[in-house]
BAZA-951048 format. One record per residue (C-alpha): x, y, z; residue in one letter. Coordinates in steps of 0.001 Angstrom, whole numbers. Layout:
c1 / c2 / c3 / resn
X / Y / Z / a
...
END
This chain:
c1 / c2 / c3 / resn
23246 / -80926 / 103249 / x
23415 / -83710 / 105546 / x
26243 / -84531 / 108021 / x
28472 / -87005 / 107042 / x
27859 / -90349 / 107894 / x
30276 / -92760 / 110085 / x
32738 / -94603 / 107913 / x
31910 / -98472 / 108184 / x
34507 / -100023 / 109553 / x
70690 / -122358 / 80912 / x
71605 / -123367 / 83648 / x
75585 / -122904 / 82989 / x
76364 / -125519 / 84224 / x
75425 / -128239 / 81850 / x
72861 / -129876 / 84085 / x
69290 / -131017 / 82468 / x
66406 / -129110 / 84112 / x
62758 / -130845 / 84209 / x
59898 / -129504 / 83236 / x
58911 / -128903 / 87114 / x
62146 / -126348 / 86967 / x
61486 / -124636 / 84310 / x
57710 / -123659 / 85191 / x
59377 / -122513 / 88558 / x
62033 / -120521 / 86976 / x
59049 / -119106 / 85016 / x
56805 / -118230 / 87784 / x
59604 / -116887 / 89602 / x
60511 / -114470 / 86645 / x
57175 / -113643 / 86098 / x
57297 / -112106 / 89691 / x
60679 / -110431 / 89200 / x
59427 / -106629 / 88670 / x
56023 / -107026 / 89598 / x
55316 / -107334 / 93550 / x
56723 / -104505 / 95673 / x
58204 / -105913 / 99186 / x
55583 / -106962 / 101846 / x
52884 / -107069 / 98346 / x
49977 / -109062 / 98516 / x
50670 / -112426 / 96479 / x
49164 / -112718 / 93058 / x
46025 / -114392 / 92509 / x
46198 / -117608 / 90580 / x
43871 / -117953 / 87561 / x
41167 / -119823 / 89357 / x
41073 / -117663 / 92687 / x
40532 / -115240 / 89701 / x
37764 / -116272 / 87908 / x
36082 / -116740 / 91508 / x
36508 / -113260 / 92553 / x
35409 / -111937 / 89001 / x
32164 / -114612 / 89175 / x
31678 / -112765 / 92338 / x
32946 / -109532 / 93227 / x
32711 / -108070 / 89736 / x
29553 / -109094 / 89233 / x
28783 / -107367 / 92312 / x
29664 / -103439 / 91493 / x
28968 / -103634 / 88164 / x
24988 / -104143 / 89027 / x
24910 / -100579 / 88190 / x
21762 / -99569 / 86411 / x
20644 / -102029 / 83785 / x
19274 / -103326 / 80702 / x
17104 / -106394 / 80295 / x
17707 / -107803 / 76920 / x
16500 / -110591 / 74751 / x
18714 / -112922 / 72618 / x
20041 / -110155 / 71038 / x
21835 / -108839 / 73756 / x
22112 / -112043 / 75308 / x
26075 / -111945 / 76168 / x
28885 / -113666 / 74299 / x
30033 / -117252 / 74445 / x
31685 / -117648 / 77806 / x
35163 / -116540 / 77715 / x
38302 / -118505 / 78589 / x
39208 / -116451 / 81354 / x
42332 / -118767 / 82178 / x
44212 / -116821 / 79931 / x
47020 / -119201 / 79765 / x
47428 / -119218 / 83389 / x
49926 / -122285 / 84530 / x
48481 / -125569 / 85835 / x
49849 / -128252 / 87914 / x
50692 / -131519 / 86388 / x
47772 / -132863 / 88328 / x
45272 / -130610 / 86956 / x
44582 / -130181 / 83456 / x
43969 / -127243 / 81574 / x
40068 / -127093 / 80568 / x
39527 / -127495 / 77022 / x
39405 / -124519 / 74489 / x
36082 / -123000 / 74058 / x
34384 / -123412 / 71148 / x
33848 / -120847 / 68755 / x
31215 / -118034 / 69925 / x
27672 / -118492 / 67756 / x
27537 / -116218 / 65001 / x
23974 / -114897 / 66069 / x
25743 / -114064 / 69138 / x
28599 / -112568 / 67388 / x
26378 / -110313 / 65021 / x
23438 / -109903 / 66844 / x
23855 / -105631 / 67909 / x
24900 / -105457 / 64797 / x
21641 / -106729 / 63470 / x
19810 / -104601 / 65261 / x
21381 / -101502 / 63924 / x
20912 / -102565 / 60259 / x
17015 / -102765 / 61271 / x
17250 / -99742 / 62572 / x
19413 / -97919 / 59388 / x
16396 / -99464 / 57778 / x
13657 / -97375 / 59408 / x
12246 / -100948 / 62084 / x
13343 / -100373 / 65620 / x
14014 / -104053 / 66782 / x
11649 / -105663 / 69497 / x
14065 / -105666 / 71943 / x
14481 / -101726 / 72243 / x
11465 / -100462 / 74345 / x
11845 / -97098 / 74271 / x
9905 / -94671 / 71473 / x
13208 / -94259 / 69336 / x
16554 / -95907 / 68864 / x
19252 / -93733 / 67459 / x
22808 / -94400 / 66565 / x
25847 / -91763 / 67559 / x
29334 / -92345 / 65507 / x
31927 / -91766 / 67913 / x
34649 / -89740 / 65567 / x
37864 / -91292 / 64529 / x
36226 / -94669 / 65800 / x
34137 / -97273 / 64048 / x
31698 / -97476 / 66772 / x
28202 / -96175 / 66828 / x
26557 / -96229 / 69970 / x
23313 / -96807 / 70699 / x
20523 / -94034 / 72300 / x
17260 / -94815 / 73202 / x
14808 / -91645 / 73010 / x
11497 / -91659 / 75435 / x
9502 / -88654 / 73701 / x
7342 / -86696 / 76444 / x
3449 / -86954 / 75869 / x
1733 / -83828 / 74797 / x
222 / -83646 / 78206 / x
2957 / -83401 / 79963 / x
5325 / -80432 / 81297 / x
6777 / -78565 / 78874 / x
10678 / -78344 / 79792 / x
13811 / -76738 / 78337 / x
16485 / -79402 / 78830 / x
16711 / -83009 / 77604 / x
17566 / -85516 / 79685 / x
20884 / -88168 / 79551 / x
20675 / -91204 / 81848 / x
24184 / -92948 / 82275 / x
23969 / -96482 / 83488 / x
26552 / -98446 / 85610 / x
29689 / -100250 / 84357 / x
29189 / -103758 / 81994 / x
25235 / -102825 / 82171 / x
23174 / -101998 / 78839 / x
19311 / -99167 / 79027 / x
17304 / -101813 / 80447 / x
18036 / -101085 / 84036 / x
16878 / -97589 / 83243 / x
13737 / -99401 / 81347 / x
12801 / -102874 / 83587 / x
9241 / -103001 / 82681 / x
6435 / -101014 / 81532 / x
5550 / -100450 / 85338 / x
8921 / -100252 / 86288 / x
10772 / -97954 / 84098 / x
13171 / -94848 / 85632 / x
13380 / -93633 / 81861 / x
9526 / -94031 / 80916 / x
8436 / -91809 / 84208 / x
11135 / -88930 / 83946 / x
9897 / -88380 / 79976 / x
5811 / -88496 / 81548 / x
7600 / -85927 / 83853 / x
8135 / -83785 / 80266 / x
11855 / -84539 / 79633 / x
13151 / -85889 / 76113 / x
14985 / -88589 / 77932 / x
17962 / -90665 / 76312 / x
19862 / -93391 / 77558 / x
23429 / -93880 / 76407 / x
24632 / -97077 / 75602 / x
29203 / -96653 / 75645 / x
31130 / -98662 / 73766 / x
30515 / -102369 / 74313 / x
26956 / -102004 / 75624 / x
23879 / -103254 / 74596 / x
23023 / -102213 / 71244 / x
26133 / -100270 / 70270 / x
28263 / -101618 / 67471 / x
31481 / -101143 / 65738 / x
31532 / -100845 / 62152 / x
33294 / -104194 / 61032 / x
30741 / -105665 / 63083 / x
27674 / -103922 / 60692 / x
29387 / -104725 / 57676 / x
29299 / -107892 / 58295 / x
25317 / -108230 / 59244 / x
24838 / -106544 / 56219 / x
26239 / -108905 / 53972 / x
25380 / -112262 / 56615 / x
21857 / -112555 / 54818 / x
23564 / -113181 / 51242 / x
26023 / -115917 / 52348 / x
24006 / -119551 / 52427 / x
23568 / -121531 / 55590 / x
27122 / -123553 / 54910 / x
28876 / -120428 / 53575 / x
31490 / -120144 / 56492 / x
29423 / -117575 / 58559 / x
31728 / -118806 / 61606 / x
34507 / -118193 / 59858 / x
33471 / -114715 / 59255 / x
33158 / -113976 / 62515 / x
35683 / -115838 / 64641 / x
38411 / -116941 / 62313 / x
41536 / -115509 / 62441 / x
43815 / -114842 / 58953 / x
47676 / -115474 / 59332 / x
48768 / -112867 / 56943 / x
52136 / -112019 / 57200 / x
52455 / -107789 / 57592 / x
54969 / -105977 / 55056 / x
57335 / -104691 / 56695 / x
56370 / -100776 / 56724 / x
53396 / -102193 / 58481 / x
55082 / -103822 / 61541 / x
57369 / -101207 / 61989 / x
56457 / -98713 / 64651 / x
57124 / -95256 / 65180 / x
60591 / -95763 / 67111 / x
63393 / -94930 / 65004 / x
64552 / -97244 / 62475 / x
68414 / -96981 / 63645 / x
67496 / -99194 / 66847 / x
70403 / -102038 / 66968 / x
68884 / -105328 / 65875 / x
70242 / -108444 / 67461 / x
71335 / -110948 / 65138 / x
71372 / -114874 / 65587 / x
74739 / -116550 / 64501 / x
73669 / -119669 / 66274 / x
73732 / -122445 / 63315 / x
70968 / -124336 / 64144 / x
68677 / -121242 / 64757 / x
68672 / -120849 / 60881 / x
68761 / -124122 / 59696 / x
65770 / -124213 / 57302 / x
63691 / -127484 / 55937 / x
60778 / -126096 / 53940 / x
59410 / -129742 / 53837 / x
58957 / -130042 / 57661 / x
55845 / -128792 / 58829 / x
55916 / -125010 / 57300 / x
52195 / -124395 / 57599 / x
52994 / -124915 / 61248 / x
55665 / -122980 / 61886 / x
54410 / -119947 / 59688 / x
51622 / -120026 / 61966 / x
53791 / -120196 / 64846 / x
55546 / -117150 / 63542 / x
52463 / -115159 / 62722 / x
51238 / -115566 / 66173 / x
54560 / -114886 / 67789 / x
55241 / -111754 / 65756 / x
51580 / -110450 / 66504 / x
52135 / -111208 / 70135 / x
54771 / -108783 / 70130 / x
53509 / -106154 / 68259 / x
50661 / -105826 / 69677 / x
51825 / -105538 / 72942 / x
54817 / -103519 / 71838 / x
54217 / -100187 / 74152 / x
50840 / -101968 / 75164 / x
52611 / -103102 / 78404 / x
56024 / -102872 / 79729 / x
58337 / -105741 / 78970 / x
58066 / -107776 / 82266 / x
53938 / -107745 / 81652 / x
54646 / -109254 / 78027 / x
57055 / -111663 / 79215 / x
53754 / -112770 / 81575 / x
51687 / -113502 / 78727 / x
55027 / -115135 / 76339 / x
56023 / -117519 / 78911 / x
52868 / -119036 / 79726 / x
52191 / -119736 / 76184 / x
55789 / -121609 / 76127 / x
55118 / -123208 / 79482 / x
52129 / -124842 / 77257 / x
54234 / -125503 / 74301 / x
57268 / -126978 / 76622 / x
54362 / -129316 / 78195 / x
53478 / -130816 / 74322 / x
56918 / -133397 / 74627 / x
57171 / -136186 / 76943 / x
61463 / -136370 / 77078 / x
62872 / -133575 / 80146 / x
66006 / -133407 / 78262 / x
64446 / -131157 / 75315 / x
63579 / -128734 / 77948 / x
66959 / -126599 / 77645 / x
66929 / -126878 / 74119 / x
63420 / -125050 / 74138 / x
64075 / -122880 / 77084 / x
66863 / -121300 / 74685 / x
64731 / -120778 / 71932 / x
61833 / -119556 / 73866 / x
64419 / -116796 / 75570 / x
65666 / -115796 / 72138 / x
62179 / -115389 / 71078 / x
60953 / -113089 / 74266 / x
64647 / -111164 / 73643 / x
63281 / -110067 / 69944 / x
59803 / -109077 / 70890 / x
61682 / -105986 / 73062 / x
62438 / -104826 / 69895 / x
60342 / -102415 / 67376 / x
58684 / -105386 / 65237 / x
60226 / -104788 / 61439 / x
61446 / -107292 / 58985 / x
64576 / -108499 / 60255 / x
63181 / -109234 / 63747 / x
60161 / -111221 / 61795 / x
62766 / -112974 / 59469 / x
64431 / -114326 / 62801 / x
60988 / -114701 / 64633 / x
60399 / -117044 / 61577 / x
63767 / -118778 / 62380 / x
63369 / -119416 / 66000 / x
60058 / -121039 / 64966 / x
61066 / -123371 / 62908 / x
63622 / -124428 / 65223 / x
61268 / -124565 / 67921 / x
58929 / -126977 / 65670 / x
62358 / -128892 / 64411 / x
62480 / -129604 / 68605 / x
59132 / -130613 / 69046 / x
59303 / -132945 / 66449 / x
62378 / -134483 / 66758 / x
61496 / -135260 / 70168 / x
58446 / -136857 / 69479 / x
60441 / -139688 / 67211 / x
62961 / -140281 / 70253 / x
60706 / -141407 / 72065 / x
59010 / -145077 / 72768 / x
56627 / -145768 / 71484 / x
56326 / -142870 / 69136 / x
53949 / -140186 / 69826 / x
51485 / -138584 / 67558 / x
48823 / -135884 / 67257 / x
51464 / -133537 / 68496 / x
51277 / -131142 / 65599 / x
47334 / -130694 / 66133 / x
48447 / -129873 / 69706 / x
50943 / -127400 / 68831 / x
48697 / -126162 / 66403 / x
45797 / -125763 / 68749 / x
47758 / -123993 / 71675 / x
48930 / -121579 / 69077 / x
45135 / -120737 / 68308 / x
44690 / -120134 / 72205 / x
47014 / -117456 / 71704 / x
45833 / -115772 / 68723 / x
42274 / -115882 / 70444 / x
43627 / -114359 / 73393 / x
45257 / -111268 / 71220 / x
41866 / -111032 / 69424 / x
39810 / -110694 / 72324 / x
42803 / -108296 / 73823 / x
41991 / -105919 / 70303 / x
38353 / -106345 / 70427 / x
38126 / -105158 / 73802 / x
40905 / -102602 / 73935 / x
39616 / -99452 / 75220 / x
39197 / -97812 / 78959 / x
37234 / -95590 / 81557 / x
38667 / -92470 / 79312 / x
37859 / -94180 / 76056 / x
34195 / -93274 / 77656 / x
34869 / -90193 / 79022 / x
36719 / -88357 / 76360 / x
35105 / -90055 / 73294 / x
31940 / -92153 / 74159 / x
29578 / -89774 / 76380 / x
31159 / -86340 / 74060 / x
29180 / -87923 / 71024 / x
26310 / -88547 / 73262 / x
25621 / -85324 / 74129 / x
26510 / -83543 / 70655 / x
23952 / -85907 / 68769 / x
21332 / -85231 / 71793 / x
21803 / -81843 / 71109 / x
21535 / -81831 / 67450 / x
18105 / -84207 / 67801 / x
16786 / -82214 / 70696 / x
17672 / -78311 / 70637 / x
17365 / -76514 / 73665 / x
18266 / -72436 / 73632 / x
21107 / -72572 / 76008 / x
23067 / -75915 / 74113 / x
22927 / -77612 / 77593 / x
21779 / -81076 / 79126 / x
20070 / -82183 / 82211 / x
22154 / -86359 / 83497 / x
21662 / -88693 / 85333 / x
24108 / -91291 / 86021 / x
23985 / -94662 / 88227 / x
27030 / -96142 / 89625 / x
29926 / -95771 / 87234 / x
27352 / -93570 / 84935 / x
27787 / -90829 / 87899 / x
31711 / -91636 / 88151 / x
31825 / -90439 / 84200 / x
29523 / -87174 / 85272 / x
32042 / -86092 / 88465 / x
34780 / -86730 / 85646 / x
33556 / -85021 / 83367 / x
32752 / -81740 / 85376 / x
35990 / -81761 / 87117 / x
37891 / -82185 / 83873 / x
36198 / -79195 / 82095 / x
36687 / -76709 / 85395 / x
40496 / -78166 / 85199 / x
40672 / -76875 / 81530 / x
38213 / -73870 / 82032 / x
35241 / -75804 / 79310 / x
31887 / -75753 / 79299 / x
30473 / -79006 / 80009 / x
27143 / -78895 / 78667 / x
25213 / -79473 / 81353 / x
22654 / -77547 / 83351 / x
22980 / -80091 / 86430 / x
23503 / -83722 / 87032 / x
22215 / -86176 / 89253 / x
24815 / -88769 / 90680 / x
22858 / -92301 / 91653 / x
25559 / -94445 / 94636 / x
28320 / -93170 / 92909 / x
31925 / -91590 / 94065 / x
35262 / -90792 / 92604 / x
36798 / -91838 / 96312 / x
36039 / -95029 / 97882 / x
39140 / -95099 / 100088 / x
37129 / -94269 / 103341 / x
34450 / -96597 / 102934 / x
33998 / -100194 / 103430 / x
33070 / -100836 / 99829 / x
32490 / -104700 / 98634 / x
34533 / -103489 / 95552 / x
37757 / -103437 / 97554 / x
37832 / -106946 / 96428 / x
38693 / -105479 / 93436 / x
41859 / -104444 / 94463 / x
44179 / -107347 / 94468 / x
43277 / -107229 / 90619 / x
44444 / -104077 / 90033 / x
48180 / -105248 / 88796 / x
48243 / -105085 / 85366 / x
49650 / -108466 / 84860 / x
47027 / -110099 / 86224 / x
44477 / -107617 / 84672 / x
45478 / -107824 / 81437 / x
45885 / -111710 / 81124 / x
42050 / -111710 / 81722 / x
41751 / -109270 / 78984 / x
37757 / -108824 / 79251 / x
35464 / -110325 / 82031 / x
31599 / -112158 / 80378 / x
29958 / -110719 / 83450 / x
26607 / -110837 / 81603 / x
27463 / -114557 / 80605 / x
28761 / -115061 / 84854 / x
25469 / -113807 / 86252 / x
23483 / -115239 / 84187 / x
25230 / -118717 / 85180 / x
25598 / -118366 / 88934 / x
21961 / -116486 / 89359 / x
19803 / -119703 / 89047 / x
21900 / -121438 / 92055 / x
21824 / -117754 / 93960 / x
17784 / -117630 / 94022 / x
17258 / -121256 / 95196 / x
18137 / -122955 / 98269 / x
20731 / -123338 / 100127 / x
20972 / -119627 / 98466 / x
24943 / -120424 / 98166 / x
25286 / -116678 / 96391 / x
22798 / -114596 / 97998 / x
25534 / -112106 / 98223 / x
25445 / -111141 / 95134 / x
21408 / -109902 / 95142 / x
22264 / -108539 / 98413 / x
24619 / -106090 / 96218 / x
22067 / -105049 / 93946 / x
19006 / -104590 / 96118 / x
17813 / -104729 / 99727 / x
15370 / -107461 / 101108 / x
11966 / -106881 / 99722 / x
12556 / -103683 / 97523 / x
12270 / -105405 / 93854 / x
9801 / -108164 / 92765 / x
11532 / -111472 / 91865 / x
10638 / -111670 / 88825 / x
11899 / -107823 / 87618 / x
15209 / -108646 / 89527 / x
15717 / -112574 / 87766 / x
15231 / -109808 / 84839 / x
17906 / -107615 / 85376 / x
20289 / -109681 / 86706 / x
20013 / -112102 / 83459 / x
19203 / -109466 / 80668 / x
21481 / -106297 / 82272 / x
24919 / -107179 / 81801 / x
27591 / -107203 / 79296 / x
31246 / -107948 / 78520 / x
33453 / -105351 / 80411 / x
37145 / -104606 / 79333 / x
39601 / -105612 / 82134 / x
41244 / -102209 / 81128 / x
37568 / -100922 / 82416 / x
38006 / -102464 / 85847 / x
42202 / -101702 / 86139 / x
41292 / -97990 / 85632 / x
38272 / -97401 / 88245 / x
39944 / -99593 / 90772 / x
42363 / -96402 / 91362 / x
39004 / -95024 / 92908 / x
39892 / -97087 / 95868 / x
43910 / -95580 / 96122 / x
44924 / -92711 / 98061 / x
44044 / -89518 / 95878 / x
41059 / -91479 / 94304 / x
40376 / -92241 / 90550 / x
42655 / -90863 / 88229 / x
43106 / -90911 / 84400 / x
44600 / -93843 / 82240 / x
48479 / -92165 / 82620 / x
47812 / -91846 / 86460 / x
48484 / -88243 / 86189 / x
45186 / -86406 / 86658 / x
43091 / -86960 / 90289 / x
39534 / -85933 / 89229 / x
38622 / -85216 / 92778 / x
40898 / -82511 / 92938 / x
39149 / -80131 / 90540 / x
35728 / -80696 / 92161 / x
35767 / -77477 / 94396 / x
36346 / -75600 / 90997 / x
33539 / -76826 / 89439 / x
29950 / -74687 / 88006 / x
27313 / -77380 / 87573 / x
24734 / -78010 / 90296 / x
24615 / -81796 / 91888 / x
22425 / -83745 / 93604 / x
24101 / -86917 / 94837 / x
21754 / -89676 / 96135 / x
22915 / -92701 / 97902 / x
21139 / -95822 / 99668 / x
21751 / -96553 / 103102 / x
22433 / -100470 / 102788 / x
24313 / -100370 / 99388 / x
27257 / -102180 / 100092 / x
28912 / -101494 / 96624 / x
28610 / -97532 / 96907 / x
28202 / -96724 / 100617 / x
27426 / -93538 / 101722 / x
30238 / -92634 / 103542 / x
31646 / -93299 / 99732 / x
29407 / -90608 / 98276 / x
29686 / -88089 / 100868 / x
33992 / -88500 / 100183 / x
32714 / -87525 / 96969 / x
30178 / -84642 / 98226 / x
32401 / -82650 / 100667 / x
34394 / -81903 / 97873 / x
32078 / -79644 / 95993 / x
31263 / -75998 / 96905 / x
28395 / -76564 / 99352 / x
26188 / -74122 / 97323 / x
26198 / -76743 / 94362 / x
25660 / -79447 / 95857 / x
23112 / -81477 / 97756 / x
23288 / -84686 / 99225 / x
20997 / -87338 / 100595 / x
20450 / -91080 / 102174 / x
17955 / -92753 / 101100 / x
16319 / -95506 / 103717 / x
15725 / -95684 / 107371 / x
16218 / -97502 / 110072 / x
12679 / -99050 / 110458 / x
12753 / -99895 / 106638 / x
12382 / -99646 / 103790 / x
16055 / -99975 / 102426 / x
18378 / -99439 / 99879 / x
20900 / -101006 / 97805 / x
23033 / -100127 / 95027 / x
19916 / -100586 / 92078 / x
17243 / -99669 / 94673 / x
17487 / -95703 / 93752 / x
16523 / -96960 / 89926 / x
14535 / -99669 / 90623 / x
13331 / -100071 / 93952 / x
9839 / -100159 / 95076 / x
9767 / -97221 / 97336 / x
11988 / -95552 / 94616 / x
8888 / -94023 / 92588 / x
7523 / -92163 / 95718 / x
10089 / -91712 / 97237 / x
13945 / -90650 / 95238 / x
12280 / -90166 / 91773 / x
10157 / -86874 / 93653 / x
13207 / -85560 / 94727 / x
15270 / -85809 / 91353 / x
12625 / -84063 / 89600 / x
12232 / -80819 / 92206 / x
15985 / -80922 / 91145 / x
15861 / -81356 / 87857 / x
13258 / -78857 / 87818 / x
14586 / -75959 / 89785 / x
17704 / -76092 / 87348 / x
15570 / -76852 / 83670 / x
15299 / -72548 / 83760 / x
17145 / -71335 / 81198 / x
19022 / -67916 / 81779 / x
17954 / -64879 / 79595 / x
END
C-alpha cells in the first residue's frame, strides 16, 4: 500500500406596515432558528442556481451514461423555488409544462422491453428490470454476456456509477466501453441504474405509457402527465398517526368565517387544497421553522398580487393564522378552517383590487397561477422524495438479489465496481453489514475516486457545503443537472472557454477525445434529489458521511469489515483527491485493502472520469482491476 499522500492545502401598535416591512420581517423570521452564531449567510436563490450550474455539476461527473432522447433530461426546473425578489427584479416566468415524451419516455422504454424489444438506446446485450419491494420502482440493469472465448469466471460483475449519472459512462462507445471490456475479460457484467436514473421507472409512470398509445393526439396527454387534481382528502386520510386528542385551535374571529359561496369559490378551494397539501406533506417532512421557509415565500408572492400597503396587515394576519394551523396534525377541523382563512384571504385580495384607481384586473389569474407554483413545487418535492439510504438500503439490495437469481454463482456472492458516489454506496454498504454482523454479498469491490471522508482534502465539492442547510436544500427540491450541463457545455468547449472548470472536473487535458466527452457530458446526467446532495455533503463534516438520522458514521465500522478492496484514485481529480481516498483507505485492515494513484508527474493524468474513461485507462487501471478481480473470483470449497 502506498504512503499517504500530502493533503492539498401586527405590529401592536396600530401602525400600517409596507410591503418592504413585511418581506423583511419575513426574511428575518425565516433566519430565526436556522443560522448558528458566526454561520455562514444563506445563499440567495440565484447565488444558488450558480453554484448548482457549477459545482454540482462538477462531482456528480461520476461515471456516466450517454443517452438519446429518451433519456434526454426533464424540462428545466424552476429552481427559484419561491425564493424572494426585489421590487426591481422580477420573478422569471413559470415554466411551462415538461413535454410528455419527456415525461414518459423511461417509461417507454420499459414497456418495449416487457415486450421482448430492447430499445435502441440501451447498448448493452440485455436490459432487465429489478422491482425494488414495497416501492413502485423498477430499476433498470444492463447485462454484457461474456463471449464463449473468453475466461470462464465464478462471480458476476456490478458496476455502480456516480451520483445524477445513468450506464453510459460505464458504456461511452463501442471502443470506449469500461462495461464491454470487463465482460471480454469473462465477467457477466451489470450496470445498475438507482432510482431516478436512466432507464429506471416507477410504476405510475409505466401505467401510463401503456395506455399513452390509446389516447388520440388532442386527448389531454399533458394533462396526464403534469396536471395536478385538487381533490379534497376525507378526513381519515389527512389525519396522521399523532394522536387524535391533540388540542385544535379554533378561530372566533368573525370575519375569518364569513362565507360568500358566490365569490370566487373555485379559487379559494384551490387555495385551500394547496394550503392543506402544503402542510401535510411537510408535516414531520421538516421541522416547523423549515416549513414556515417554504409558507412565507408563497405569501410574500400572494401579498405582492395588490397594489394598496394598507391590506398588508390584514393579510399578514391571515397568512400567520394559516402557518399556526399547518403545526398541527392535518384532520378535518384544521382543513374546515384552512378553507376559512382562504376565503378570507381571497375576500382581501379582492376587495382591494376594487379600492383602488383605476380598478385592477387579471388578479384572480394571478392568484390562481402563484397557487399552481406551489402545487408544482410539492409535486416535484413527492416525485423526487427519496435519499443516499433510499439507495443503499433498498435500490442496490434488489440489484444484487435479481443479479443473483439471473446469474448463479456457487458461493451467492458478487464481484463491484463503483465510480464516485457508486464506491461511496460499496464502503456503506460493507461497513453497515460488519456493524450488524451480515453478509454482504460480495467477494470484493473495487472503489473508482471515491471516499466516505473528504474532510482532509481540498475537494471542489466543498462548495457544496454552504448548501447543506436544509432550508435552502429543500426549497430546491431536485437539481436538472443533466438539463444544466447540457446548457452551459456548448459555451464551456468554445472560446473564451468561460467554464472550462467544469471539464477540468471530469477529465485531465488530453485524456478523452472531444467528441466521447461532448458525449458524456450531454447524454450522462440526470435529475438528482436535493435530499441526494443534503445527505453526502455530511462526507465533508467531522466524522464523515453518516446516515439520513445522522446517527450512524460509516467510516467507523470500516476496520471491522471482511471484503477485500482495491481503491483507485487519479492524481489530478479535483472532485475526489487522493488524499480523499486514502482518508478512506487507512481505515481498513491493511490486509484487505490496496490502494493506488493513478498518473505521474511527466503525464499522463487523471481526473475524476479518467479511471472509466480515460485514454491511458485501458492499459493502464483496467489491468490492474482485473489481477484484482481475478485473484478474489476463487470460490472457497
Amino acid at each position: 500500500m502506498e504512503p499517504p499522500l500530502p493533503t492539498q492545502t401586527g405590529r401592536s401598535d396600530g401602525v400600517v406596515k409596507t410591503k418592504s416591512e413585511t418581506k423583511q420581517k419575513r426574511r428575518i423570521r425565516q433566519k430565526r432558528g436556522l443560522q448558528p452564531p458566526n454561520a455562514m449567510p444563506p445563499l440567495h436563490g440565484a447565488n444558488l442556481r450558480i453554484l448548482l450550474a457549477g459545482a454540482a455539476a462538477a462531482h456528480l461527473s461520476s461515471s456516466p451514461v450517454a443517452r438519446a432522447s429518451p433519456c434526454a433530461p426533464p424540462a428545466l426546473l424552476r429552481l427559484r423555488a419561491f425564493a424572494s425578489y426585489s421590487a426591481s427584479e422580477p420573478p422569471p416566468p413559470p415554466p411551462s409544462s415538461p413535454a410528455p415524451s419527456q415525461v414518459l419516455a423511461s417509461a417507454d422504454a420499459a414497456c418495449d422491453c416487457e415486450q421482448g424489444a430492447k430499445p435502441a438506446i440501451c447498448t448493452a446485450d440485455e436490459l432487465h428490470y429489478a422491482p425494488v419491494p414495497g416501492t413502485d420502482w423498477r430499476i433498470a440493469l444492463w447485462r454484457y454476456r461474456p463471449p464463449p472465448e473468453a475466461p470462464k469466471r465464478n462471480h458476476p460483475l456490478m458496476l455502480l456509477s456516480g451520483v445524477a449519472t445513468n450506464a453510459v459512462g460505464f458504456d461511452l462507445s463501442p471502443g470506449a466501453s469500461f462495461a464491454r471490456h470487463m465482460s471480454m475479460q469473462g465477467f457477466d457484467t451489470w450496470i445498475v441504474e438507482v432510482r431516478g436514473a436512466g432507464l429506471s421507472t416507477r410504476g405510475s409512470e409505466l401505467a401510463a405509457a401503456s395506455t399513452k398509445s390509446d389516447l388520440s393526439p388532442n386527448s389531454g396527454v399533458d394533462e396526464i402527465s403534469t396536471k395536478k387534481v385538487n381533490v379534497v382528502p376525507p378526513a381519515k386520510e389527512m389525519s396522521t398517526n399523532e394522536p387524535q386528542s391533540v388540542e385544535v385551535p379554533v378561530l372566533t374571529d368573525k370575519n375569518m368565517v364569513e362565507t360568500n359561496t358566490s365569490e370566487e369559490p373555485q379559487l379559494v378551494t384551490k387555495l385551500t387544497n394547496a394550503l392543506a397539501r402544503l402542510s401535510a406533506t411537510f408535516s414531520g417532512y421538516v421541522n416547523d421553522s423549515r416549513l414556515r421557509n417554504i409558507a412565507d415565500s408563497f405569501f410574500d408572492r400572494v401579498t405582492e398580487l395588490h397594489p394598496d400597503d394598507s391590506l398588508t396587515t390584514s393579510i399578514e394576519e391571515v397568512a400567520d393564522k394559516i402557518l399556526g394551523l399547518m403545526e398541527f396534525p392535518q384532520t378535518s377541523a384544521i382543513y374546515d378552517q384552512i378553507s376559512q382563512l382562504s376565503q378570507r384571504l381571497v375576500k382581501i385580495l379582492g376587495e382591494g383590487q376594487q379600492n383602488v384607481s383605476p380598478r385592477l384586473f387579471g388578479w384572480q389569474e394571478r392568484l390562481s397561477a402563484t397557487i399552481e407554483d406551489l402545487q408544482k413545487q410539492l409535486e416535484l418535492i413527492i416525485s423526487y422524495d427519496w435519499d443516499f439510504d433510499h439507495y443503499l438500503e433498498e435500490d442496490v439490495p434488489a440489484a444484487i438479489d435479481y443479479i443473483k437469481q439471473q446469474s448463479v454463482t456457487k458461493d451467492g456472492k458478487l464481484l463491484a465496481i463503483g465510480h464516485s458516489m457508486g464506491g461511496i454506496l460499496l464502503y456503506a454498504m460493507i461497513s453497515k453489514c460488519a456493524f450488524e454482523g451480515a453478509d454482504p454479498e460480495l467477494a470484493a469491490i473495487v472503489t473508482l475516486a471515491s471516499s466516505v471522508d473528504y474532510t482532509t482534502s481540498n475537494s471542489s465539492l466543498k462548495l457544496l457545503v454552504p448548501l447543506a442547510d436544509p432550508a435552502e436544500m429543500l426549497r430546491v427540491p431536485a437539481i436538472p443537472l443533466g438539463t444544466l450541463l447540457s446548457t452551459t457545455y456548448p459555451i464551456s468547449s468554445r472560446a473564451p472557454y468561460i467554464l472550462s472548470l467544469l471539464r477540468s472536473q471530469i477529465s485531465a487535458k488530453d485524456m478523452m477525445d472531444p467528441e466521447l466527452l461532448s458525449k458524456l457530458i450531454l447524454n450522462n446526467f440526470c435529475t438528482v434529489p436535493a435530499k441526494v446532495l443534503l445527505q453526502l455533503t455530511t462526507a465533508f463534516r467531522d466524522g464523515g458521511l453518516r446516515n439520513r438520522t445522522g446517527t450512524f458514521f460509516f467510516k467507523e465500522h470500516l476496520l471491522k469489515i471482511k471484503v477485500p478492496v482495491l481503491a483507485l484514485a487519479g492524481d489530478e481529480d479535483l472532485i475526489c483527491p487522493p488524499e480523499a481516498v486514502y482518508e478512506t483507505v487507512k481505515l481498513i485492515p491493511q490486509h484487505l485493502v490496496t490502494y493506488k494513484v493513478f498518473g505521474k508527474p511527466e503525464g499522463p493524468h487523471y481526473a475524476h472520469y479518467d479511471l472509466v474513461g480515460g485514454r491511458k485507462a485501458l492499459h493502464e487501471v483496467y489491468p490492474c482491476i482485473i489481477e484484482f478481480l481475478s485473484q478474489h473470483d476463487e470460490v472457497s470449497s
